[in-house]
N, C-alpha and C positions, 0 to 999 in steps of 0.2 A: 333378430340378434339374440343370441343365447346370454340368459343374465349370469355373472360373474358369481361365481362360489362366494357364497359369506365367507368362508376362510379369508379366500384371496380378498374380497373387499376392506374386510378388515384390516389384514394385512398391510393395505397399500395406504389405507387411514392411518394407521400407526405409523408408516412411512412419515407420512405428511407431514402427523404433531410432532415427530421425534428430530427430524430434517432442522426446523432452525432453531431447536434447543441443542442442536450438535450442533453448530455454525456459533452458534452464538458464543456456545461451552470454548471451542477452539479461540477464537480472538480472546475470549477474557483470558482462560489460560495464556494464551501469549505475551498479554499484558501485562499480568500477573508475572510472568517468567522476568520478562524486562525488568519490571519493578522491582523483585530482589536481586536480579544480577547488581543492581546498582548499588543497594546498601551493604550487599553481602561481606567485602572487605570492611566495612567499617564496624559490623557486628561480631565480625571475625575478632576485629583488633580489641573489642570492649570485650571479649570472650576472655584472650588471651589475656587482659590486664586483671582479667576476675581470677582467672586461675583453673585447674580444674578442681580445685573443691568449691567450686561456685555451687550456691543452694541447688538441691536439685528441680524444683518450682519451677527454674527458669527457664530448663532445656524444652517441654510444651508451648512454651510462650515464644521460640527465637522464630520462628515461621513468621506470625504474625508480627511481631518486634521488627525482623526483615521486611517487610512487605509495609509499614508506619515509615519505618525509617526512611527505604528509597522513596515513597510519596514525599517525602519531606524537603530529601534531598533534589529530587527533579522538581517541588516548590518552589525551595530556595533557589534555583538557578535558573527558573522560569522568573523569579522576581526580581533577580540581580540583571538581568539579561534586558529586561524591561526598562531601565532606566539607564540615562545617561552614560553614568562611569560605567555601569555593566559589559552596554554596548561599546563602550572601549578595551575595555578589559578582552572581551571575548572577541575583538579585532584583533586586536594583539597577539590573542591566544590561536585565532586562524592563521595568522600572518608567519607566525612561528610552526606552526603544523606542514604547513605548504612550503618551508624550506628544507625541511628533515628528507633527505633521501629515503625512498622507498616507500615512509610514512606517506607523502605528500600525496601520493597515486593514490592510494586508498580514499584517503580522507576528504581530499578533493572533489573525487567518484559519489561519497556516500553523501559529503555535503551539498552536493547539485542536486541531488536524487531528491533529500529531503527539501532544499529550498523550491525545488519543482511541485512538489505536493503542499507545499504550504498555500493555506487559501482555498478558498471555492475553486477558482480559476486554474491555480498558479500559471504554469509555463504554456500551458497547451493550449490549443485554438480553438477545435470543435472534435465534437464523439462523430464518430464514424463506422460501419462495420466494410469487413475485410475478410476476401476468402482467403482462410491461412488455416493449416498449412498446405492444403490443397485445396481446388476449385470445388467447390459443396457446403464445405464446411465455414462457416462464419463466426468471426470474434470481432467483440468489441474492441475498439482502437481510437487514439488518442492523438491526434495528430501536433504534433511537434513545429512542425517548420516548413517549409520548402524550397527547393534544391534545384540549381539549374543541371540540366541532364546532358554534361558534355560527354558523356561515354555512350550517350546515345541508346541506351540500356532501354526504352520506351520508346514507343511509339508518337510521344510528347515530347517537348522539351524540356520540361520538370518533373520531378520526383517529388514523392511525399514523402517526412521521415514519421512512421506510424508509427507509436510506442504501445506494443500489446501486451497488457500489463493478466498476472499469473491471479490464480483462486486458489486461497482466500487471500492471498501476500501479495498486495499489488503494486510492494514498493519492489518486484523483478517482473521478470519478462523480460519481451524478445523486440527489437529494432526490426522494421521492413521497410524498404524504400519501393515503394509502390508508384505507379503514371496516378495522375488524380482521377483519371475515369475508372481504375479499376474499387473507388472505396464508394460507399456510399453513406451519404451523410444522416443523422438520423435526428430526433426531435428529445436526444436527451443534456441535459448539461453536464457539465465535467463531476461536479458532485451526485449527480444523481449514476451517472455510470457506474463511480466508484463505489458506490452502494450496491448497484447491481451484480457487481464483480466480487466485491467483496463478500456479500451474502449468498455467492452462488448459484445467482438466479431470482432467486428467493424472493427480493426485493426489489422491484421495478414497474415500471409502465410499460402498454404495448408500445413495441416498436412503429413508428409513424416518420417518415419523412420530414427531416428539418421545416419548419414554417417558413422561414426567412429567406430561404432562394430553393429553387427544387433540386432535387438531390440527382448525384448524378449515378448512370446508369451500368454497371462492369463491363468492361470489353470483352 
């Protein structure tokens, strides 16, 4: 076997180290994006009550002032939320979201999404892979529930609802209703997939066959 150009070996090293410092750079970035959308209006408002002859000092400093500020604020409502009145308060405040026509759809959507992810576990059962979107290709997937199959859509009498979730954003992705023989099951936990997914690979164990019952095999 002919050895590989130092160029290219090189190359494909650089690859490597550079790969989960870009992965890494994009979630912080995102995080970071988050985190000022949040305080943004309120540093606007302390802007505005300054004026524009506010010293000039400040205008270097409002990035970072935004980005203290919304920590502060997803703080404060991670600490209110934590106790008692909180959690009524913020019953209250769902309770009211999910009557607002048109709001309610939205809100509803995004808040199952998050309460799904909340946790090791949250909603889902076991990691599984799935040939999607055609027979060859394999994605990890999340099995959700399952469904009795009165449209007869399988070869089975039940459906899986597999939630196969996107890279590096795995709070989207795609719904598939799969027969259970076509997934098969694998030896990762729901936290460790999501590592896997989210890092792009990057981050995981060899795939191996759940321990706890044998995995089953695609039609």
């Amino acid at each position: 076997m002919a050895t590989p150009h130092p160029l290219r070996r090189s190359f494909v090293a650089g690859l490597l180290i550079l790969l989960p410092i870009y992965v890494t750079y994009l979630l912080i970035a995102f995080l970071m994006g988050m985190l000022a959308g949040v305080g943004a209006p309120v540093l606007a408002a302390i802007l505005s009550v300054l004026g524009p002859e506010h010293p000039s000092w400040i205008d270097p400093l409002v990035p970072a002032v935004n980005v203290l500020l919304s920590f502060g604020i997803v703080v404060g409502v991670g600490l209110v939320g934590s106790n008692l009145v909180g959690r009524r308060v913020l019953e209250a405040f769902d309770t009211l979201m999910l009557r607002l026509p048109l709001v309610k759809s939205f809100y509803s959507a995004t808040k199952q999404i998050v309460d799904t992810f909340q946790g090791p576990g949250g909603s889902f059962q076991r990691v599984v892979m799935v040939q999607y979107p055609s027979k060859g290709l394999w994605v990890m997937g999340f099995v959700a529930c399952e469904h009795r199959d009165r449209l007869h859509l399988s070869p089975t009498d039940s459906l899986l609802a597999v939630f196969i979730p996107t890279t590096p954003n795995p709070t989207s992705g795609y719904l598939v209703l799969v027969p259970p023989t076509d997934v098969v099951d694998v030896s990762y936990t729901v936290e460790e997939a999501f590592k896997f997914i989210v890092s792009s690979g990057i981050v995981g164990k060899e795939l191996a066959p759940r321990a706890s019952e044998p995995s089953a095999q695609p039609g």
